[in-house]
Structure formats: C-alpha cells, structure tokens
N, C-alpha and C positions, 0 to 999 in steps of 0.2 A: 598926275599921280602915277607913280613908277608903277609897273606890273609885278602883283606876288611872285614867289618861287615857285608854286603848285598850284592847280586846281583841283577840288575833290569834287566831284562829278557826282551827283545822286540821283537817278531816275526814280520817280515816285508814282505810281497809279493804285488810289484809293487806299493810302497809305498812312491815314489818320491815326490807327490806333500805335504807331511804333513809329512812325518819325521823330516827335520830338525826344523821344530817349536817342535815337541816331545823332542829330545836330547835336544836342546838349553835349553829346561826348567830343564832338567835336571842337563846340566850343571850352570846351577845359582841357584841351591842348596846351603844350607845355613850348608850342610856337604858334603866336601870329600870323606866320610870314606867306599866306595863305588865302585862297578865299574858296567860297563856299559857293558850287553852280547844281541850284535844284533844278531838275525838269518835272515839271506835273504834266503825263502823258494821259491828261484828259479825264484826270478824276471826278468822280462823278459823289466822291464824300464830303468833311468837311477839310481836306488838303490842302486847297489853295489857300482856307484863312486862317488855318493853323500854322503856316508857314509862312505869311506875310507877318503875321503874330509875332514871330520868332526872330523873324528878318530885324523886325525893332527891337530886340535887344540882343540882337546878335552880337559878339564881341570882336565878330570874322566879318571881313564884306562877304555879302551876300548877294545872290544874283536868284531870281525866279523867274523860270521860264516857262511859260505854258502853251501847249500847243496838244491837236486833238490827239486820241489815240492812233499812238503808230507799236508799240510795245518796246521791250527795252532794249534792240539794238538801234530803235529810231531813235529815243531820248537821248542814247550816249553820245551817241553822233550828234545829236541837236546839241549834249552840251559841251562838244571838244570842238563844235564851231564858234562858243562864245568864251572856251575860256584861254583864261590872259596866262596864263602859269606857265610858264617853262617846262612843268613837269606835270602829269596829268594821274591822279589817284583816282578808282571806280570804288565806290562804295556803294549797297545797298538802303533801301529806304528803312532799314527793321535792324541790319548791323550794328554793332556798339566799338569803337577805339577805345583802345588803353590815349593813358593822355600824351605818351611820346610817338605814337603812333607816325601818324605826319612828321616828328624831328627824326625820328632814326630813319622812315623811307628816305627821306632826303638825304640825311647821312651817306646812309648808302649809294643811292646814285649820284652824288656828290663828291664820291670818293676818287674817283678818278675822270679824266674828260672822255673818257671811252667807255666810259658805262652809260649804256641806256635804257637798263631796267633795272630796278631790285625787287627783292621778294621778299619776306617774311613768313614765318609759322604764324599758324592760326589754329582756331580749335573751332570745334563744332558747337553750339552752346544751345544746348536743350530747354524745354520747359519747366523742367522739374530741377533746373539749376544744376544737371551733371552735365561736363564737355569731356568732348573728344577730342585728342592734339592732333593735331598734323603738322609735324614739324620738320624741315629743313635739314638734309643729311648732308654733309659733305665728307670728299675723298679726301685724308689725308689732310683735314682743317683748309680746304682750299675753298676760300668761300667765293673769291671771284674766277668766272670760270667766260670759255667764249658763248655766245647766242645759240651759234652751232652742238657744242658741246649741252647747253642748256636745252634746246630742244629735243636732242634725241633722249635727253633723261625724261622729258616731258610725253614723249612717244612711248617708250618702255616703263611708264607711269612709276618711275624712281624720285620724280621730283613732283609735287602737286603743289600748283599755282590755281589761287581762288581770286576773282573779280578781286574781292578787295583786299588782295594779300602781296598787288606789287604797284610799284610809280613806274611810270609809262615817259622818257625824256618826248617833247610836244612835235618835236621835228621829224620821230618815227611815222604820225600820221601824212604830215605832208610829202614828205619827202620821198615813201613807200606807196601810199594811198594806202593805209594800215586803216582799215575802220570799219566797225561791225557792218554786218551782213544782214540785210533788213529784209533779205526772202529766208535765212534759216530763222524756225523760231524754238528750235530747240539743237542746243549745240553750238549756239553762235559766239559761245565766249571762247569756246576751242578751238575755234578758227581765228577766232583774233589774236588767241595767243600764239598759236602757230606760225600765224602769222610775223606777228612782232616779235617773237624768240628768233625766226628766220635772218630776221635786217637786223638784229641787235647786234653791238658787236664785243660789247660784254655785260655780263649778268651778275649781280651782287646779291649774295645769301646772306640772311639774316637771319639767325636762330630764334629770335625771342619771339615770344607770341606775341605781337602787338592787336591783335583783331580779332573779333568773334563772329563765326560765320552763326545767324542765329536760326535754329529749327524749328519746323513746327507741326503740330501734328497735321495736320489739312494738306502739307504739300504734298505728300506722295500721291493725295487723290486728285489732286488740281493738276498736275503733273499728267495721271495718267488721264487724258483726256483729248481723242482721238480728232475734236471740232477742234479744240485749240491749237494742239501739235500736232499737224496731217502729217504723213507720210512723207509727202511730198513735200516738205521743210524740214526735216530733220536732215543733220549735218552728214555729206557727204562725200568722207576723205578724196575721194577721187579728184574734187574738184581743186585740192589743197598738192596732190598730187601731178594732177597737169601743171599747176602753176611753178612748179619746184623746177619740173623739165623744161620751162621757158625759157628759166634764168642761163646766164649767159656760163657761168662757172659751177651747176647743179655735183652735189657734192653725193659719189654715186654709192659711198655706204648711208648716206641720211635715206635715198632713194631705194636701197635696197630695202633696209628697216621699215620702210612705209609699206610697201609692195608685202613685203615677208610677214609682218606683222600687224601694222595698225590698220589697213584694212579690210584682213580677217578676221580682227576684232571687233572692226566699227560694223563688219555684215553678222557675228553672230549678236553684237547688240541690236540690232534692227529686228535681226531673227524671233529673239526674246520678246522685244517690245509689241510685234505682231501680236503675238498671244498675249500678254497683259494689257496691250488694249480693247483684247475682244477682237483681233484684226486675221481671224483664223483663215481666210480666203486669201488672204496677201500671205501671210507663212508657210502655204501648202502649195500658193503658186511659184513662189521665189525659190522652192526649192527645185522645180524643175528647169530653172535658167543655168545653162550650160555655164557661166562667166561668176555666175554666185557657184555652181558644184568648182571651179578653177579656184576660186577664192577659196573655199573651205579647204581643197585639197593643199594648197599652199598653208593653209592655219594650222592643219595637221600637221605639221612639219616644224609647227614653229616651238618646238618643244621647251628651247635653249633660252627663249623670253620669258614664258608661261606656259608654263608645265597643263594647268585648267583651262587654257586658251584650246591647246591641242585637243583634249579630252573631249572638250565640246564640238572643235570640229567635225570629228571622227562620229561623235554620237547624231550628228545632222546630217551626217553622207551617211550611214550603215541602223540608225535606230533614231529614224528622228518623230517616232512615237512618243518612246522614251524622252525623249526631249520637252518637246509639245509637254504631256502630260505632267512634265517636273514644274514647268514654270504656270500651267493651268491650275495645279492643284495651290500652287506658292497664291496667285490672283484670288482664287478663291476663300484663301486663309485670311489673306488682307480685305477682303469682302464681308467676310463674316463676324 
C-alpha cells in the first residue's frame, strides 16, 4: 500500500470527552489522501476504547498508539516516528477542522518543491460559541515568503503559528533533528517552531481559517500549576540562541533580534509567571542576578519592537513593587 500525503498526529491523555468530535472532523475531509496517527499518552479514561471505537469506522487509515505517560512533546515524537505521510499536520485531541483543512495545507506546501511549511489562520473557539481570529497578515499579498523571513516575523510576534495551524514537509525532522523537546514542558511548541522556521527554506501563508483552536475554562488553572510546569522546564530562549551561533552561516540580524528582544521578553514572562504561580522567592531572587538586570536593561531599549515590552523592563529595574503587585493583584482576581 503506497504511503499517504500527510499524517495528522494527535496526542491524546484522558481525552474522552472531546476527541471523537476531533476525528469526526477529520474524517469529513474533503481528502482521503491521508491518515490518521493517535497517540494515548497513557490515559487513564475511556480513550483507548473510544478510539479503537472509531478506528472501525474510520473512513481515514488510522493508527493507535499507546504508550505510558511521557506528555505532549513525547507523544508527538512517538507519532512522527510512525508516520508514513510526507507531510506531517499536529492537531490536538479537543480541536475541530473545517473539512478542507488537510486539502488546502497540502495545497499550500504543495505549491512549490521549496516550501516546507504552510500555515493557516485559525481562531480561538470558546464555550459559549464566540471565537477569536487570528489571521495571517501579509506584505504586499506576498504569501510565500523564506523560513528566515518567516521566523523573525514569529520573534516580533507579527506572525502566530498554532500546533495545529501548519503542515510540517517529514524530511525537516530528519534531516534537522527538528523534534520536540521532552525536558521543556511548557513552551515546547515554540521551540519547535523556531526551530523548523530556521531549516525551512520557504513558508506558505494561507489566509482562511481552516482550524479551531478550542478554549476552555479550566485551562488557565491547569496551566498555572507550579508541580506540572516547574521552573526548571519552561522554555528557555537561550538555549534556541546558542544553537543559532553554531550554525555555520548564523544570520547576525536574526541574532541581533533574539539578543535585543526575545530574550527580554521570554525573562519578563518568567518574571510574571513567578508571581502567578505563587513563585514569590524565585521573582525577588532573579531579580538580583546581575545577567537578568543585563537582560532587562537591553528590553528597555527595545522600544522600536514593543513599545509595553520596554515599559515593563524599566518597571522591574526602577519599581519592581509596582510590578510584583500588578500581576499579584491580576492572580488574585482569577482566584476569586
């Protein structure tokens, strides 16, 4: 049997109550050409027979994989080692596709032999049936643009790419060693995409919304939960930063931008996060690290990206009371 075009990759942990609306959209795709690779990362609901369930009247080959808990950058990894697709799509286990979703990603990186990502707009899709767009801006209708250029729009957050809002060509993983990071466990998609915007050597925009990124109320509390997400796994540009200086041709306005910018904002998010997780010892110590005050004084400066990026620098070197208190009082609203 010949290998599909694509795989859509679904990691799943106790994911009963909203996968079968996921598949189902899947299968009412407006292409076959396709299969379907779940991972159950060890669910502990009724997961695995709701999906063997489904596997029999699947209309897509279908693949289940199960293996114990590792969380979702082990699953993705477990399923971009079994699948056969050329082209590799991440969806969540709770997300919904429109039904051309899979025909126009493909479109897209199908459009040329040098594209090796596409992206599409998505929206945020609530409980109460409102969404949020997030859609795909381009200069001048330029919708294929290089990796290079696509990244730094990804750094200067002009361009948002969601897990399941691009197709991945299969040879970036090998070819790169492109594949999530199984010690971050918060951040690790941003590093993958950094990654794979890096070795891409072009990128294809697609305005329509094909996918719904689905919300819910429960995640911001799941989220903030200091046993789950330590410290000491959340993502940490530096590391995404030596690796740029390795390469053999480092392209030294992409390095400057990182250095300038997304580092002073990945340390005032950490900043933040300190205090909403209750991590009030860790935000009062990092501020006396001489390499964190270097970082803030370089954020202060970065006016010309984000204007509120600065603002907050300058409040964490000269009034980081005022700080502390703004996003303690923010924790405590969401508390109450």
């Amino acid at each position: 049997m010949s290998n599909p075009r694509a795989s859509v990759v679904i990691p799943a942990y106790n994911a009963a109550k909203t996968i079968e609306a996921t598949l189902k959209s899947l299968f009412d795709q407006t292409t076959r050409d396709f299969e379907i690779v779940v991972v159950d990362d060890g669910s502990q609901d009724e997961t695995p027979s709701m999906c063997r369930n489904l596997q029999c009247v699947s209309p897509i080959p279908m693949t289940i994989l199960r293996q114990g808990n590792k969380g979702e950058p082990g699953a993705r990894n477990a399923g971009i080692s079994v699948a056969r697709g050329k082209y590799i799509i991440f969806l969540d286990a709770d997300d919904l596709a429109e039904r051309n979703y899979v025909a126009r990603l493909l479109g897209g990186i199908e459009s040329d032999n040098n594209v090796d990502i596409a992206c599409c707009s998505f929206d945020l899709l609530y409980e109460d049936g409102t969404s949020k767009p997030r859609l795909l801006k381009s200069k001048r209708n330029k919708m294929t643009i290089s990796g290079i250029e696509a990244l730094k729009l990804l750094l200067k957050e002009k361009l948002e790419v969601w897990s399941g809002s691009a197709i991945y060509r299969h040879s970036l993983f090998n070819d790169y060693n492109v594949y999530f990071n199984e010690s971050i466990t918060m951040g690790e998609d941003i590093d993958f995409r950094w990654r794979a915007f890096y070795h891409a050597r072009a990128v294809v925009l697609i305005p329509e919304i094909l996918v719904h990124y689905v919300q819910h109320g429960s995640s911001i509390t799941r989220a903030m939960d200091p046993n789950r997400f330590p410290p000491s796994s959340w993502l940490d540009p530096q590391g995404f930063l030596e690796y740029m200086k390795e390469q053999k041709e480092a392209d030294e306005s992409l390095l400057s931008l990182f250095v300038e910018f997304v580092v002073p904002l990945f340390t005032v998010r950490h900043m933040r996060n300190y205090i909403l997780y209750g991590l009030d010892d860790l935000f009062w110590e990092a501020l006396k690290d001489e390499a964190i005050k270097d970082t803030l004084r370089r954020g202060a400066k970065a006016f010309r990206y984000k204007p509120e990026l600065s603002i907050k620098c300058i409040a964490l070197l000269l009034a980081p009371r005022l700080f502390y208190k703004r996003y303690k009082s923010r924790n405590a609203r969401k508390g109450s």
